[in-house]
C-alpha positions in Angstrom: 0.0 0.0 0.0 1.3 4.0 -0.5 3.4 5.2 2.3 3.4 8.8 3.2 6.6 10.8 1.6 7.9 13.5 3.6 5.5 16.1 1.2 2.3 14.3 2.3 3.3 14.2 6.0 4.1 17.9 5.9 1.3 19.1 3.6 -0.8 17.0 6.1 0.4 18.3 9.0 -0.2 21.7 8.2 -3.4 20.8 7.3 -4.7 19.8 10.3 -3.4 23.1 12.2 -4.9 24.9 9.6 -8.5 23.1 10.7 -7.5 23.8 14.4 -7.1 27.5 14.2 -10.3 27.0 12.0 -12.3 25.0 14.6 -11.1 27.6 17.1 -12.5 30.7 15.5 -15.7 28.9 15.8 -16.2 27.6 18.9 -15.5 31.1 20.1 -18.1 32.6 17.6 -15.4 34.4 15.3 -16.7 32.5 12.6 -20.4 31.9 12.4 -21.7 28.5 10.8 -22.6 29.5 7.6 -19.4 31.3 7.4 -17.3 27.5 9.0 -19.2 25.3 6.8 -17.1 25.3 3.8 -14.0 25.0 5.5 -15.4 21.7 7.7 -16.7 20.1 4.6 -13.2 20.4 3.0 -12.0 18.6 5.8 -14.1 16.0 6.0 -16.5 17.5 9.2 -20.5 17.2 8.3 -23.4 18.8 10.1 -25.8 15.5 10.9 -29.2 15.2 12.7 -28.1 15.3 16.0 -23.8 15.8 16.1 -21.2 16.5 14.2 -19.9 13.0 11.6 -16.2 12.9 10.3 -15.8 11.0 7.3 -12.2 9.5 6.8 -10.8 8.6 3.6 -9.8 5.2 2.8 -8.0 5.7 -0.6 -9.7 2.5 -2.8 -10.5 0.4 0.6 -6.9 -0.7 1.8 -5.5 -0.5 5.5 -3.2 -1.5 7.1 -3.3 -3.3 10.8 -1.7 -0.2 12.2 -4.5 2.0 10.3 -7.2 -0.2 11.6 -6.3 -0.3 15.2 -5.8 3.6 15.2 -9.7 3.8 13.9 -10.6 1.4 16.6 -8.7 4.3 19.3 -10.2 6.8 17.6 -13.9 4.9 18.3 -13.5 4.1 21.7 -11.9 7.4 22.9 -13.8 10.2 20.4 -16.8 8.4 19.7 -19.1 5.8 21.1 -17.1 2.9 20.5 -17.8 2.2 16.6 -17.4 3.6 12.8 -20.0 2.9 10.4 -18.0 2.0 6.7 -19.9 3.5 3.7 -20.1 1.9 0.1 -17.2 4.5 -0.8 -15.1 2.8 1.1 -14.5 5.3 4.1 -15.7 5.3 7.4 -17.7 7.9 9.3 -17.4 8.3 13.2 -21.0 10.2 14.1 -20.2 11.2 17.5 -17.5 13.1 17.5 -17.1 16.8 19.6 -16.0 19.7 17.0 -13.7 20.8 19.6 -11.9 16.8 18.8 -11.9 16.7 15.2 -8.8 18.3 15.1 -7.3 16.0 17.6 -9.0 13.2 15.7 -7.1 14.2 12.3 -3.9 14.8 14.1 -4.4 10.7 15.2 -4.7 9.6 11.5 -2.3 12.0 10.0 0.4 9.4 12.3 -0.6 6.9 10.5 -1.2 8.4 6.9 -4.6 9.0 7.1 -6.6 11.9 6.4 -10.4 13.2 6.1 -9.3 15.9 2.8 -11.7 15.4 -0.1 -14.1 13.5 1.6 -16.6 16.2 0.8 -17.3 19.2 -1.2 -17.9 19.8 -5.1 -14.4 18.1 -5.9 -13.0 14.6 -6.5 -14.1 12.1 -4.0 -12.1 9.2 -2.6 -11.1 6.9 -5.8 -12.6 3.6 -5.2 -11.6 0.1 -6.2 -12.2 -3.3 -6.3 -12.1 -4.7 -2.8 -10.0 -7.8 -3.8 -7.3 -5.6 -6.4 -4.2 -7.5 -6.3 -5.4 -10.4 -4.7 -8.3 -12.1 -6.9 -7.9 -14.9 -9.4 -9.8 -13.4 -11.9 -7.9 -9.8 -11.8 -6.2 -8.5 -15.4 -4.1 -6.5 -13.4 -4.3 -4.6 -9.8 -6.3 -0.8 -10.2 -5.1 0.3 -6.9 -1.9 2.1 -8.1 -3.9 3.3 -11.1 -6.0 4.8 -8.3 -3.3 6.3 -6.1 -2.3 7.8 -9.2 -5.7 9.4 -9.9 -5.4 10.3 -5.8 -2.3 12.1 -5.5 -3.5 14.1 -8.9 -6.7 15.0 -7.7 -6.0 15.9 -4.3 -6.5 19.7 -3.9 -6.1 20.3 -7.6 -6.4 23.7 -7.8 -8.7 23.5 -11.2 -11.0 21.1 -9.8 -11.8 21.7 -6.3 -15.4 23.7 -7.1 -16.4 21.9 -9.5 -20.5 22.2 -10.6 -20.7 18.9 -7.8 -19.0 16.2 -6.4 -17.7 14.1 -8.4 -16.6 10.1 -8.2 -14.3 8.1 -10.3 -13.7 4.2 -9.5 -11.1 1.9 -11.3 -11.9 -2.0 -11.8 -9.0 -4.6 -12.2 -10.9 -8.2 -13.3 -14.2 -8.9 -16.0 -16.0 -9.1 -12.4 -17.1 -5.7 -11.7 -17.1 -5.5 -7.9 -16.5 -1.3 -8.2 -19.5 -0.2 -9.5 -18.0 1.5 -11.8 -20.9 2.4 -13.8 -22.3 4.5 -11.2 -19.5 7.0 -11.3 -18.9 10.0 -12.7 -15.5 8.1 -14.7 -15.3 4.2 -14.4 -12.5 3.1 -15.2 -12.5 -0.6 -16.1 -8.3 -2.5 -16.8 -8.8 -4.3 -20.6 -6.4 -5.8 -22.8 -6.6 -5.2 -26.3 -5.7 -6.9 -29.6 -2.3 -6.7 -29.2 -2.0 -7.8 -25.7 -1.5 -4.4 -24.2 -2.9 -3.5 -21.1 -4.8 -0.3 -20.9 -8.7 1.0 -19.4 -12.2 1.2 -21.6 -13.9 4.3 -20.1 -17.3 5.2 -18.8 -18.6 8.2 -18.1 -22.2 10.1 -16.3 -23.2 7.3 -14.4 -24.7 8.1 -11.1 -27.6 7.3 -8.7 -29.9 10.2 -6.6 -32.4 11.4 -8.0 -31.9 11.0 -11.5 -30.3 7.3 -11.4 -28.4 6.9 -14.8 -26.1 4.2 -16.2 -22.8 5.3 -17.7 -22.0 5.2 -20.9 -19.1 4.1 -22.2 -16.7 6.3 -24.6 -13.4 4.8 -25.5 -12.5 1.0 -25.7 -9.1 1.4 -25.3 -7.2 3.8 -23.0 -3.6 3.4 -23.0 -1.8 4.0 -19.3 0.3 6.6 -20.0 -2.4 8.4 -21.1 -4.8 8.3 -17.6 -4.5 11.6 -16.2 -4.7 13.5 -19.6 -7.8 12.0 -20.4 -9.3 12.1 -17.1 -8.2 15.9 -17.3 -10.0 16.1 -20.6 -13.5 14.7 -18.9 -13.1 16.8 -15.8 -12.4 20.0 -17.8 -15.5 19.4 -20.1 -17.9 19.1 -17.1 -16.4 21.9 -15.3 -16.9 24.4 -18.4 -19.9 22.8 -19.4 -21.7 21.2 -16.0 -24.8 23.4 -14.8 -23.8 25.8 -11.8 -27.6 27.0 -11.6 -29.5 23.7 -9.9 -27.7 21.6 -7.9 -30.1 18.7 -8.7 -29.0 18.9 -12.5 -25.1 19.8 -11.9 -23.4 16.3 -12.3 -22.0 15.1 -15.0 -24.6 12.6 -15.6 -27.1 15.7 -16.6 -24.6 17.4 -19.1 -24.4 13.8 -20.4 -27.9 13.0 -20.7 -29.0 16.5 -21.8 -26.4 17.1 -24.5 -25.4 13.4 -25.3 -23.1 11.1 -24.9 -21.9 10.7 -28.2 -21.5 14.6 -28.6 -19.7 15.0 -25.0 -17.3 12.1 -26.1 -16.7 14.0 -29.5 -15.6 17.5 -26.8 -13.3 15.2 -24.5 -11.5 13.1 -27.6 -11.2 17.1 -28.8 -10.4 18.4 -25.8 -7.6 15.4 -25.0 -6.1 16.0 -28.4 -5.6 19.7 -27.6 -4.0 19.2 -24.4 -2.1 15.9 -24.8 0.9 17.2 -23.6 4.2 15.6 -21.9 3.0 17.5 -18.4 -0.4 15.0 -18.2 1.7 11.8 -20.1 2.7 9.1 -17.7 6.2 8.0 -18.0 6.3 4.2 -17.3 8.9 4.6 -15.0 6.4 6.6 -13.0 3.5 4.0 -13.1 6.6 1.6 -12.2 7.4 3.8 -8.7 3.5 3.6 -7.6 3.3 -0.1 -8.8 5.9 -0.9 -6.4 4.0 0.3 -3.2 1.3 -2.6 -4.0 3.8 -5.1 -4.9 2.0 -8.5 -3.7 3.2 -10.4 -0.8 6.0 -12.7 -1.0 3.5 -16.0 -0.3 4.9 -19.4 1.1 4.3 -22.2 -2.0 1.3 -23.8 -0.6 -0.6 -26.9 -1.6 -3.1 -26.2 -3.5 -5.4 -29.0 -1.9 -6.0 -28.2 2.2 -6.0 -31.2 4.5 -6.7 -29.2 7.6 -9.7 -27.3 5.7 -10.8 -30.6 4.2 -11.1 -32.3 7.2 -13.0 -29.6 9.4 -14.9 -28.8 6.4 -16.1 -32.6 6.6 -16.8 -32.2 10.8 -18.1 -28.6 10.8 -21.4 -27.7 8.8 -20.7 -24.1 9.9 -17.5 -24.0 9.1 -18.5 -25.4 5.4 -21.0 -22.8 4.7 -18.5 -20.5 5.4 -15.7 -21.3 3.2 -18.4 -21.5 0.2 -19.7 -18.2 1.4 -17.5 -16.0 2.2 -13.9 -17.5 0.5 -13.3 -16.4 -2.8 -10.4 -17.8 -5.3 -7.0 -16.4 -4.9 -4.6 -16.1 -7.5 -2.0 -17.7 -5.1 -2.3 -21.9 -4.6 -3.5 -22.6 -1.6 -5.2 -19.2 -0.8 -8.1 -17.8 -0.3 -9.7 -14.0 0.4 -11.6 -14.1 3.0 -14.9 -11.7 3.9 -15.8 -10.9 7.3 -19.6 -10.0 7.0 -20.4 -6.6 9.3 -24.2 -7.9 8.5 -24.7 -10.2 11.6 -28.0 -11.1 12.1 -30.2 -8.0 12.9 -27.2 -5.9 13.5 -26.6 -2.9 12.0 -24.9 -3.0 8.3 -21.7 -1.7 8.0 -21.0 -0.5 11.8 -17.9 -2.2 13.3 -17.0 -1.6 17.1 -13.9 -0.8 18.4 -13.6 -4.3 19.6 -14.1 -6.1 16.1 -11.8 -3.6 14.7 -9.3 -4.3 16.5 -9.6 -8.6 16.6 -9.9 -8.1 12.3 -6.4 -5.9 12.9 -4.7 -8.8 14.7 -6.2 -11.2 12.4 -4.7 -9.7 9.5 -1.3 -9.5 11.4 -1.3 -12.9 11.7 -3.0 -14.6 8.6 -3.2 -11.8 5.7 0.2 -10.0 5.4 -1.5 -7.1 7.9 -3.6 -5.8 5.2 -7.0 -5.6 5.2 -9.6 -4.2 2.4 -12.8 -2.2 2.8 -15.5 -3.6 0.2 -18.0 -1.2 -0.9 -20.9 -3.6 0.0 -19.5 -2.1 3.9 -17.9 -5.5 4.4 -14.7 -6.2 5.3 -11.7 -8.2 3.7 -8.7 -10.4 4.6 -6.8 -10.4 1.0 -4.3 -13.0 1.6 -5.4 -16.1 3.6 -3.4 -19.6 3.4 -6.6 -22.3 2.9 -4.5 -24.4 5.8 -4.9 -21.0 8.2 -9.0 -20.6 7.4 -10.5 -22.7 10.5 -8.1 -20.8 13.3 -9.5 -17.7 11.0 -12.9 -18.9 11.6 -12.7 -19.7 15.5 -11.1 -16.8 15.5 -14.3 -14.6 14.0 -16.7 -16.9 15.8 -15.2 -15.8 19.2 -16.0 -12.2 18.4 -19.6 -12.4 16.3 -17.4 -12.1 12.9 -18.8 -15.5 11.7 -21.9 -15.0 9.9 -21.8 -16.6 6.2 -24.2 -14.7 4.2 -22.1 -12.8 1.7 -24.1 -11.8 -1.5 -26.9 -13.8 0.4 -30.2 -12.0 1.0 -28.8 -10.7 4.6 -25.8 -9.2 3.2 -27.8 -5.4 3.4 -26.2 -2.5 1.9 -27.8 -0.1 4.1 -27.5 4.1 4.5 -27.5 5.6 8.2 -30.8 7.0 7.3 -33.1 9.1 9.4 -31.3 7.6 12.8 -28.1 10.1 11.9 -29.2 11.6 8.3 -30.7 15.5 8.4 -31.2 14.8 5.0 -32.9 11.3 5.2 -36.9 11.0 4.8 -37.1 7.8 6.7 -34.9 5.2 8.8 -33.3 2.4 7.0 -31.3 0.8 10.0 -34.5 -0.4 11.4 -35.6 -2.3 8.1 -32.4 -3.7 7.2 -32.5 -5.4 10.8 -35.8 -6.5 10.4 -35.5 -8.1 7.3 -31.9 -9.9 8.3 -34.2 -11.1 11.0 -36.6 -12.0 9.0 -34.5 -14.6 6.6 -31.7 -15.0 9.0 -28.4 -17.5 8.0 -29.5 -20.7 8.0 -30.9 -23.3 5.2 -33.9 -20.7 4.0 -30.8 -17.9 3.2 -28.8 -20.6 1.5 -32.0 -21.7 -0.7 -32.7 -18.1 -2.3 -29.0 -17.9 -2.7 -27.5 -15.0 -3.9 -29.6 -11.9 -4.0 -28.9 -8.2 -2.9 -31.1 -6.3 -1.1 -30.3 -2.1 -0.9 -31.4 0.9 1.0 -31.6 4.0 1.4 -33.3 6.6 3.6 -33.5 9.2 0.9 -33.7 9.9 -2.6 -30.2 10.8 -2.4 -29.4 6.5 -2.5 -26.1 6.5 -0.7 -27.5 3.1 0.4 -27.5 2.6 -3.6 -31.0 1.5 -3.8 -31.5 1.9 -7.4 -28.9 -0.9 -7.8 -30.4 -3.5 -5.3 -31.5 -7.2 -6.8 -34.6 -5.3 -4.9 -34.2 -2.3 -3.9 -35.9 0.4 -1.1 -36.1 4.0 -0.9 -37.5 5.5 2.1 -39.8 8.6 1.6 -41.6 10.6 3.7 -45.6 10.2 3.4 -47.8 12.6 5.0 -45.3 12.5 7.7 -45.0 8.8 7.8 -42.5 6.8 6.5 -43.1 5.1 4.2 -41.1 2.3 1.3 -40.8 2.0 -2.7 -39.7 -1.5 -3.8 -37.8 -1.5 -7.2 -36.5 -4.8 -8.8 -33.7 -5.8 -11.1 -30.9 -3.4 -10.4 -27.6 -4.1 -10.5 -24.6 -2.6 -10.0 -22.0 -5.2 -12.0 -20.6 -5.4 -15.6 -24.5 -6.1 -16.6 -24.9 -2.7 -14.6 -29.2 -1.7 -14.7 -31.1 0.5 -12.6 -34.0 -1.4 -10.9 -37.8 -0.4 -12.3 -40.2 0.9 -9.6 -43.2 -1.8 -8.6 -45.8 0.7 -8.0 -47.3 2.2 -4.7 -45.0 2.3 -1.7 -45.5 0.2 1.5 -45.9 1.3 5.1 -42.8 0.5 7.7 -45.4 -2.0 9.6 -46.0 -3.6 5.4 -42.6 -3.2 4.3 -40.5 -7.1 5.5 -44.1 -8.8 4.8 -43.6 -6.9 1.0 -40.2 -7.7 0.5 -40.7 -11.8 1.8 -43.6 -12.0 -1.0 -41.2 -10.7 -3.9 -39.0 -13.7 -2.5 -41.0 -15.7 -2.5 -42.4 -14.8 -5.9 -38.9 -15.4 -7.1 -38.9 -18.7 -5.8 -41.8 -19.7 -7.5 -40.6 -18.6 -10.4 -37.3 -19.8 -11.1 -36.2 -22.6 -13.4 -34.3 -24.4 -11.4 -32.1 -23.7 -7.9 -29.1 -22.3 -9.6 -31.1 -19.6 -11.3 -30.2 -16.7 -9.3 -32.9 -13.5 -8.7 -31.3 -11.3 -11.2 -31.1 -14.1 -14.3 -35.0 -14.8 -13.1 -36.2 -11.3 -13.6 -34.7 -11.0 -16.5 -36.3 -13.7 -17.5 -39.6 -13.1 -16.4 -40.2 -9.3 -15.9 -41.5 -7.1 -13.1 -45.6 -8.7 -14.0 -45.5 -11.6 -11.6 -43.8 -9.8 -8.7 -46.2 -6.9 -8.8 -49.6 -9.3 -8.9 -48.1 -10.6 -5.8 -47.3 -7.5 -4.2 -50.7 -5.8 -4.7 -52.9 -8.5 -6.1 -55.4 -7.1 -3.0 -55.5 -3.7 -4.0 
């Protein structure tokens, strides 16, 4: 992973004092809220329902053991003993005192963390695939490729007002576990004709309001060439990207409203103008940054277990497990391992001090001391001998890190909602809890099989509803909350917003509604191994909305 250079830890520093003479002047009324609230939003520092939140970055989901362990400290003594982790792979600590954020940023800056760019109308946190470097099925690791788009974008002085935020995510394998056409740029690794490796590009995806599928404008990309096209893009939307609504300022308006044919035609123009040796990546460059994510050095394993044979054999548990939540390495005789934060009616995506620090030590011991942040707010071990998975296990069962449900119907993607959200029009916690209750881990979770359930408390969808196998939105009704269903979204290489099933549901309706469009599913599938999504397809949206309304 990058290390700090003696730049960032300077430029970093003096950030942070910067926020503390800041944070000063308004706790003793100098500065006025309206006048602070630009300068907390650039550092990270959001106004929520009932406290202050700090979102921290976590440049395309990788930590270290050291990193995770100072979050943990940072939970237990600044906050209420957890962090909630988003789908952009950061966390957010909603407790914290504005007279501590300083502190707080001081603590990560020591271990090369920071909380810049987390907000504002400038380039998000660059997200990632969360098994890059790791995964069987990877063309080549984005993460440097990101860093590389990071250290660029950081405080770039063209880009930091931009019309609205704005999110780019790079994808390393045919599996696309970024999302990456939901962003603003998708990046997604290729190799063409001749073998070389470069990106196909997307552009104006995005979810909110107006949920929109990227389109996709050049095949090939060559690497040298990433930053001067990305430049091209971003200097397009800033000339061009509305200032006068902030509903209709991202990118994914000016590409709907003028085109995407005729915005491709401007950026191919406006990259041919500007190609210049400043924006041109040397390979010695790329080289440098590829080092920092250099894989392990992994023992030569076997690449059949005996110990996770044999307690696969004795260990139902254990089984489901492994098939659950172990994914193919491109090592022998390892595996990547996902530690669910969706226990059973717990809270998606929260992690307490105390599991932070057990998936720290676990990493230090079995995965190299790295650990990924997936953006389905799950958590990874990247580098896992398959001889080391049942001490990895017991190890997780001890702490409640056990549950094997990933991609199955309890693995919620869930926003804070109207619990923490001044913006959210209902709560999404509640129903996400509810529902994992509902279905729960056992034999009925593992006989729908994979299916993705999102939510959000908000048209604003950071709980990426839109994209949900079924998805919920939470809207305010007469001043009761109240729940839309859509169906067949998805946020993958087959990447389709969901389409609406008609009237919404009350909270009291809403589990009952979501268990008949399950059980729909079930009635409707060919055989067990067709999954939600291929049945929908298949099908269409008729036979779930009979059974969803068939009494109104």
């Amino acid at each position: 992973m990058y290390l700090y250079d003696e730049f960032d830890k300077t430029f970093v520093a003096g950030r942070v004092e910067q926020f503390r003479d800041q944070v000063a002047r308004r706790l003793s009324g100098e500065l006025d809220e309206d006048q602070f609230k630009p300068l907390r939003l650039m550092n990270g520092v959001y106004l929520q329902l009932h406290a202050y939140m700090l979102r921290v970055a976590i440049p395309y989901g990788t930590l270290s053991s050291r990193q995770l362990r100072k979050l943990a400290f940072i939970a237990r003594r600044y906050d209420k003993g957890y962090g909630h982790f988003t789908t952009r792979q950061n966390i957010q600590f909603n407790w914290p005192a504005l007279a501590d954020c300083p502190d707080i940023l001081n603590e990560l800056a020591e271990v090369e963390m920071h909380a810049i760019q987390t907000s504002g109308n400038c380039i998000r946190n660059v997200t990632s695939d969360q098994f890059a470097g790791a995964s069987a099925d990877e063309i080549e690791d984005p993460r440097p490729y990101a860093e590389i788009l990071r250290q660029w974008s950081s405080l770039h002085p063209e880009y930091s007002f931009l019309p609205r935020k704005f999110k780019i995510a790079v994808n390393g394998a045919a599996k696309d576990r970024a999302a990456i056409q939901v962003h603003d740029i998708g990046y997604q690794i290729v190799r063409n004709a001749d073998g070389e490796v470069g990106f196909s590009v997307y552009i104006g995806g995005g979810l909110g309001r107006t949920p929109l599928v990227a389109h996709k404008i050049r095949d090939f990309l060559p690497k040298a060439d990433l930053l001067a096209y990305t430049n091209a893009v971003l200097r397009i939307y800033n000339l061009e990207g509305r200032r006068d609504n902030k509903y209709k300022a991202r990118i994914k308006i000016l590409v709907h409203e003028k085109g995407a044919e005729a915005i491709r035609a401007a950026v191919e123009a406006e990259f041919a103008d500007h190609r210049d040796e400043a924006l041109t990546l040397p390979q010695a460059d790329i080289d440098r940054i590829r080092a920092y994510f250099a894989p392990p050095a992994l023992p030569a394993r076997a690449d059949v277990s005996a110990p996770l044979a044999a307690r696969k054999a004795k260990d139902p548990a254990f089984a489901r497990f492994v098939a659950q939540n172990v994914a193919p390495h491109k090592v022998q005789g390892y595996g990547i391992v996902t530690i669910s934060l969706k226990p059973i009616g717990g809270i998606p995506g929260d992690a307490s001090a105390e599991w932070m620090e057990a998936v720290a030590d676990l990493a230090e011991t079995y995965s190299q001391s790295e650990i990924r942040v997936a953006h389905e707010q799950n958590l990874v071990l990247a580098h896992v001998a398959l001889d080391d998975l049942p001490q990895v296990f017991d190890a997780l069962q001890e702490h409640g890190l056990a549950t094997a449900n990933t991609g199955l119907v309890t693995d919620i993607i869930a926003c804070p909602g109207l619990d923490y959200c001044a913006l959210a029009t209902a709560r999404s916690i509640p129903v996400a809890q509810r529902i994992s209750e509902r279905f729960g881990d056992g034999a009925r979770a593992e006989e729908i099989g994979e299916l993705k359930i999102n939510i959000s408390g908000c048209i604003n969808a950071c709980g990426h509803h839109h994209v949900g196998h079924i998805g919920i939105l939470g809207l305010d009704k007469s001043g009761g909350e109240a729940y839309q269903i859509t169906l067949g979204g998805s946020a993958d290489e087959t990447c389709n917003v969901g389409a609406i099933t008609g009237r919404s549901f009350s909270s009291d309706e809403i589990v009952d509604a979501i268990e008949t469009v399950v059980d729909t599913y079930l009635k409707v599938r060919k055989e067990r191994d067709e999954d939600f999504l291929a049945a929908f397809r298949r099908v269409g949206i008729e036979p779930f909305k009979e059974a969803l309304y068939e009494r109104d």
